[in-house]
C-alpha positions as CSV (number, residue, x, y, z in Angstrom):
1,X,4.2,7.8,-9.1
2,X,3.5,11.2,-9.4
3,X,0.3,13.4,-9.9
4,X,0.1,16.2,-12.1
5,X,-0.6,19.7,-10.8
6,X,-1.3,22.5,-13.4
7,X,0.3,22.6,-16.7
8,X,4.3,22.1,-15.2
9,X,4.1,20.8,-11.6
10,X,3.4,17.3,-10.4
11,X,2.9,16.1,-7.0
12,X,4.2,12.6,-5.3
13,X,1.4,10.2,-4.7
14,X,0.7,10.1,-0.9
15,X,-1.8,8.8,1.9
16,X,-1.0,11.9,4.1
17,X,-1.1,15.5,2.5
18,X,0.7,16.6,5.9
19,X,3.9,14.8,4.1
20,X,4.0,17.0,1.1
21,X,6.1,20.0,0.7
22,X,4.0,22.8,-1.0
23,X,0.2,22.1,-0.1
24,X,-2.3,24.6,-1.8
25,X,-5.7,24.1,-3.3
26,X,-4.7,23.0,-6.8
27,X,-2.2,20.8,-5.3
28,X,-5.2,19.0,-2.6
29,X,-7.8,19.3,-5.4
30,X,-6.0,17.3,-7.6
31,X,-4.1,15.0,-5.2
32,X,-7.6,14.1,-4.3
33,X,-9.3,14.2,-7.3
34,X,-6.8,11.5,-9.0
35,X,-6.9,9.2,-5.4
36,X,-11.1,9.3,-6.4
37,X,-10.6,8.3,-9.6
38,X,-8.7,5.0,-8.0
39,X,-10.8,4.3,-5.9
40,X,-9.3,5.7,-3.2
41,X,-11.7,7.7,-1.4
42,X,-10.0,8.1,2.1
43,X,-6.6,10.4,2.4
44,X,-5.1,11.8,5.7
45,X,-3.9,15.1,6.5
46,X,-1.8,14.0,9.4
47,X,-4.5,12.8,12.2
48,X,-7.3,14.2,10.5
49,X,-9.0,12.3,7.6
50,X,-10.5,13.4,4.6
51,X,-13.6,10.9,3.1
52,X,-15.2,11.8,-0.6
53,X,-18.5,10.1,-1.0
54,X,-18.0,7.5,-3.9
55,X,-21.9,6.9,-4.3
56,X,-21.4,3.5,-4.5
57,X,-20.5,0.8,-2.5
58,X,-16.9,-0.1,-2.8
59,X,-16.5,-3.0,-0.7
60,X,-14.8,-1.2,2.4
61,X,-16.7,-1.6,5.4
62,X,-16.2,-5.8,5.2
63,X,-15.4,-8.0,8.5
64,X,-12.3,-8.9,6.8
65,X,-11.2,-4.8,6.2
66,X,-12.7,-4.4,9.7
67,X,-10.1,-7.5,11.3
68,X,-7.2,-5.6,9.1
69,X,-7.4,-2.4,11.0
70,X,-8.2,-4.3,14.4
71,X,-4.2,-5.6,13.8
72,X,-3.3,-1.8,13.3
73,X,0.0,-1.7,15.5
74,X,1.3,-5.0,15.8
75,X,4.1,-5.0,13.0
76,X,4.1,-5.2,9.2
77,X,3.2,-1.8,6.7
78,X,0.2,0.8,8.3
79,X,-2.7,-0.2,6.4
80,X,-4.1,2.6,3.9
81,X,-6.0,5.7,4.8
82,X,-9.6,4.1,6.4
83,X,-12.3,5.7,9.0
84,X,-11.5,2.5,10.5
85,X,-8.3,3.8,11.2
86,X,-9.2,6.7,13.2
87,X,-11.8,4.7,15.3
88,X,-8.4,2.3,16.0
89,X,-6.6,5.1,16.6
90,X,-9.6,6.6,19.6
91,X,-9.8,3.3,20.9
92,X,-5.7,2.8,21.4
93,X,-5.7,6.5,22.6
94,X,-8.4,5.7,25.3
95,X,-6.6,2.6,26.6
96,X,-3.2,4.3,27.3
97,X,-5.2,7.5,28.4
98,X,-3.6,9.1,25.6
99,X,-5.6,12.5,24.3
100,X,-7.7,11.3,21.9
101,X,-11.0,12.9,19.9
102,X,-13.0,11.8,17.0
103,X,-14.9,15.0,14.6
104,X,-17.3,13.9,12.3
């Protein structure tokens, strides 16, 4: 699937901007602006993690999403783009005294 970009350019769907070719600010505007539309509202740029407010509750801070990023690293696909990720992420960093920081 691919999201449009101006009036000729269109941009792959993706979790992580970091894996895009050409990044500029119509490119992340949009990208973004199509993942809020679906719901989406969590997207990585690499480690970092972008989060736009949705002003509603969408059903993402569950124990059931909470037990799905717990699993992160034990097989099977990465799960999508989730704050619970990064927190995962710390906490894994931390036990293999790995660098690891969290910016809110």
């Amino acid at each position: 699937q691919a999201v449009p970009v101006g009036p000729t350019h269109t941009m792959p769907e993706t979790d992580d901007l970091a894996t895009l070719n050409s990044l500029d600010d119509a490119a992340v505007a949009s990208i973004l602006e199509d993942r809020y539309s679906r719901r989406r509202i969590y997207t990585r740029v690499n480690s970092m993690l972008i989060s736009i407010n949705p002003y509603e509750e969408l059903g993402l801070y569950s124990t059931a999403v909470l037990d799905e990023y717990c699993r992160v690293g034990n097989g099977g696909p990465p799960p999508p783009p989730h704050a619970f990720a990064v927190a995962a992420e710390a906490f894994s960093g931390l036990l293999s005294s790995q660098s690891q920081s969290v910016l809110v």
